[in-house]
C-alpha positions in Angstrom: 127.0 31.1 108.4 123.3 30.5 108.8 120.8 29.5 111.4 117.0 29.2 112.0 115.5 30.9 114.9 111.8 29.4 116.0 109.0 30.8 118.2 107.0 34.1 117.9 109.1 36.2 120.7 112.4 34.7 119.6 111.7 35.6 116.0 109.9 38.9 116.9 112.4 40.1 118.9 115.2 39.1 116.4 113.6 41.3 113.7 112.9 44.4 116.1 116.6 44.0 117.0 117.6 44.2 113.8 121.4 43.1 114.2 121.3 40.4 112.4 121.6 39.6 108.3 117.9 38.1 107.4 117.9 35.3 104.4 113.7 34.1 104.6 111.1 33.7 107.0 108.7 30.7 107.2 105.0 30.8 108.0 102.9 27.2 108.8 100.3 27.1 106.8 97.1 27.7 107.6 98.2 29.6 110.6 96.1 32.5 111.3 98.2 35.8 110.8 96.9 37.6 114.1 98.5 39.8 117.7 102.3 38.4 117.4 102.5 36.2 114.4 100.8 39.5 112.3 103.9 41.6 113.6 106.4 39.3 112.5 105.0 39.0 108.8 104.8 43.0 108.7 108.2 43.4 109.9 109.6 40.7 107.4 107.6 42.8 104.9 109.3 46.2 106.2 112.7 44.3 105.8 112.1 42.4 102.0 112.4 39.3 103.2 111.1 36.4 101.2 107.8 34.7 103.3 107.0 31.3 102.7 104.3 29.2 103.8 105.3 25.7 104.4 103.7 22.4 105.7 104.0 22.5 109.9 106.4 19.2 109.3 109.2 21.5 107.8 109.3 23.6 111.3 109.0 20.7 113.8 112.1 19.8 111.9 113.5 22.2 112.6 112.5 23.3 116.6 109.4 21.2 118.8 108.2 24.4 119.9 108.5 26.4 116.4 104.4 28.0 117.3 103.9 28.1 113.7 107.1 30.6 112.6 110.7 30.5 111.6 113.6 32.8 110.7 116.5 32.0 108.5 119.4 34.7 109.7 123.0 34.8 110.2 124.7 34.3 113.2 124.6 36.0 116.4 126.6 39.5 116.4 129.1 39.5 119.2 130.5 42.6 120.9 133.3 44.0 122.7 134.2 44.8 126.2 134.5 48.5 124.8 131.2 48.7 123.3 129.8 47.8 126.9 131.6 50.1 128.8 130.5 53.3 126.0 127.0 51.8 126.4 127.0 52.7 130.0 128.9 56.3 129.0 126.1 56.7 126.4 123.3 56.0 129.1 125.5 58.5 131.7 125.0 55.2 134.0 127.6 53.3 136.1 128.4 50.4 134.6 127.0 47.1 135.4 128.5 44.0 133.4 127.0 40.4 134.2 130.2 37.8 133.8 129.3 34.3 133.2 132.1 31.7 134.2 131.1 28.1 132.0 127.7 27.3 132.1 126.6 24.1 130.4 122.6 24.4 130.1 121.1 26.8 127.6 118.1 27.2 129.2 120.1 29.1 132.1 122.2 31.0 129.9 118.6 31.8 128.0 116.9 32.9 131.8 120.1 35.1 132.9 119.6 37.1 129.9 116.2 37.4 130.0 116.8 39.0 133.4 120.0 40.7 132.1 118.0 42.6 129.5 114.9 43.6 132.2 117.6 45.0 134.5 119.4 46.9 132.0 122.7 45.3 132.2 125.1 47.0 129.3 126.5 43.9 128.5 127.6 39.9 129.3 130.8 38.1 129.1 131.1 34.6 128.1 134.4 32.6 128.5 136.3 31.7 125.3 135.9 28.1 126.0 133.9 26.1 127.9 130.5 27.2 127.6 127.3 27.6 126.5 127.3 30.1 123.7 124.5 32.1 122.4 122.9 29.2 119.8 119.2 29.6 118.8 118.3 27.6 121.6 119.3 30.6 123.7 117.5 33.3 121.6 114.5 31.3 122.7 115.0 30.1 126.3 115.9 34.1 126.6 112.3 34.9 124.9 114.8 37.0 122.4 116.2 38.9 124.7 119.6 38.1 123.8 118.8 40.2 120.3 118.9 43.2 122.5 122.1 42.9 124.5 126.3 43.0 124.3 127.5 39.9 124.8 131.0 39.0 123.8 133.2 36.2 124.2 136.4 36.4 126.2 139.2 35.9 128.0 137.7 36.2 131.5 140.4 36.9 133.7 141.8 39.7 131.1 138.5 40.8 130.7 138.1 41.6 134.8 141.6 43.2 135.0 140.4 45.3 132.2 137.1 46.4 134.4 138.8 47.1 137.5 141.3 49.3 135.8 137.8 51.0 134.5 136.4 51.3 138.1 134.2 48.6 138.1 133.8 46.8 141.5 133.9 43.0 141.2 131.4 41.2 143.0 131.5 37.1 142.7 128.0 35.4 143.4 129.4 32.0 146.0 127.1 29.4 147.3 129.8 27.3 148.9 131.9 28.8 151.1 131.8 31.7 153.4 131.0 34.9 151.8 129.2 38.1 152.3 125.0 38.3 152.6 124.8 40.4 149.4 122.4 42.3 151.2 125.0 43.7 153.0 127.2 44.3 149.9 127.3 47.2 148.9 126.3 46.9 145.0 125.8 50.4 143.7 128.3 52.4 141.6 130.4 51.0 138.6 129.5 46.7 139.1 130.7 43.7 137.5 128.1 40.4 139.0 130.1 37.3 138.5 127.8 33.9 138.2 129.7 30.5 138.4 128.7 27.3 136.3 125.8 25.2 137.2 128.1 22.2 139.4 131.0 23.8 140.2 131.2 27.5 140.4 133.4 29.7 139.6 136.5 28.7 138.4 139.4 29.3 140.9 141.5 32.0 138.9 137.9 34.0 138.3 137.2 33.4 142.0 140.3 34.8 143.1 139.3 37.9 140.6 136.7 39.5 142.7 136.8 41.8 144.8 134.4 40.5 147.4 132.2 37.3 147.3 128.6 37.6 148.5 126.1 34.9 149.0 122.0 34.7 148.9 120.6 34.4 152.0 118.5 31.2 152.3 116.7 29.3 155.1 115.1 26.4 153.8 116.1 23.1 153.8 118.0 23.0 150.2 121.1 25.0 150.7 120.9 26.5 147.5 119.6 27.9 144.0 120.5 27.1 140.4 122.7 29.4 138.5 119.8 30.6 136.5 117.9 31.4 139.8 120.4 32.8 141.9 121.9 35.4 139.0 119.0 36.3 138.7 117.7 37.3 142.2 121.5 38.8 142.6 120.8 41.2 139.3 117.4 42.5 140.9 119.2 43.0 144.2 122.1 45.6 142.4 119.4 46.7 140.1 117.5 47.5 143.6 120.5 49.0 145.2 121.6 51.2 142.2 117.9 52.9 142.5 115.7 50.2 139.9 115.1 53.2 137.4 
């Protein structure tokens, strides 16, 4: 199957990435081919691809926010635990898997991977079910950063008895119940960071999964962060503790 990936990252990043099959790529006309919008017609170029200029009305049919610049390709290439865990081998790094337990919104999933990427997770796992999965909406909330990372689909709980028999420490992300200030965690070594769903965190089986559950420390009067938010600060906080090189 097909889809159409809009914006200059998304589309740029796609190429660079390379994991995809391409099918054509669609220029507005009279768009000025300059800084970003140059790169992607020379990499289309590079890879054979069939460029078209079309009216802008063809691409805001396709995506509001298309910034003059579409990509017919195939779906998105999922992955395997495996691969994850002999991308971490191949970098001689402790693991460090982000689990993501049923989020709804794609612009979260899209933020968590853009952090996920700058952090150098080696890989994300998405439930089988009941979630958000990684849809051209996502390559662009993510700014394409989901081009350049493992993500596979899974069955969660298997998934974490699978990591723990590989050494990975567990770490659930809670924002309603008592838990651990993740600053007193201790997050280096071999880490798998669980995020819950936007409303209703993690599911209770997943919960029950970890190996310890740590919390953000807040003190303002909302008592707490979006999914997209929180992940994220809790990825810069192992990234810190496993040295941030």
């Amino acid at each position: 199957m097909r889809e159409w990936i809009a914006g200059r990252n998304p589309v740029y990043e796609t190429l660079r990435a390379g994991r995809r099959h391409f099918f054509q790529l669609w220029v507005a006309q009279g768009a000025q081919p300059k800084g970003r919008l140059a790169e992607i017609i020379e990499l289309g170029r590079e890879r054979r691809l069939t460029i078209q200029e079309v009216p802008k009305q063809r691409l805001q049919a396709l995506e509001a926010n298309h910034q003059g610049v579409a990509l017919e390709a195939s779906r998105y290439p999922y992955s395997s635990l495996i691969e994850m865990l002999a991308l971490a081998e191949q970098r001689n790094e402790p693991a460090l898997i982000l689990i993501l337990d049923a989020l709804q919104d794609p612009q979260n999933l899209g933020s968590l991977l853009r952090t996920a990427e700058v952090v150098g997770v080696h890989g994300v796992l998405l439930p089988l079910r009941h979630t958000v999965s990684v849809t051209p909406s996502v390559v662009g909330s993510s700014s394409g950063a989901s081009e350049h990372l493992l993500i596979a689909q899974v069955n969660l709980a298997q998934a974490m008895r699978e990591l723990k028999e590989a050494g990975l420490w567990i770490i659930g992300l809670e924002g309603s119940r008592p838990a651990v200030r993740i600053d007193r965690a201790r997050l280096d070594g071999a880490v798998a960071l669980v995020v819950g769903s936007e409303g209703a965190g993690m599911r209770a089986l997943v919960r029950d999964s970890c190996d310890v559950l740590v919390q953000l420390p807040m003190r303002g009067e909302i008592d707490s962060l979006n999914a997209a938010v929180a992940g994220s600060v809790a990825l810069y906080m192992v990234w810190m503790a496993r040295g941030s090189d």
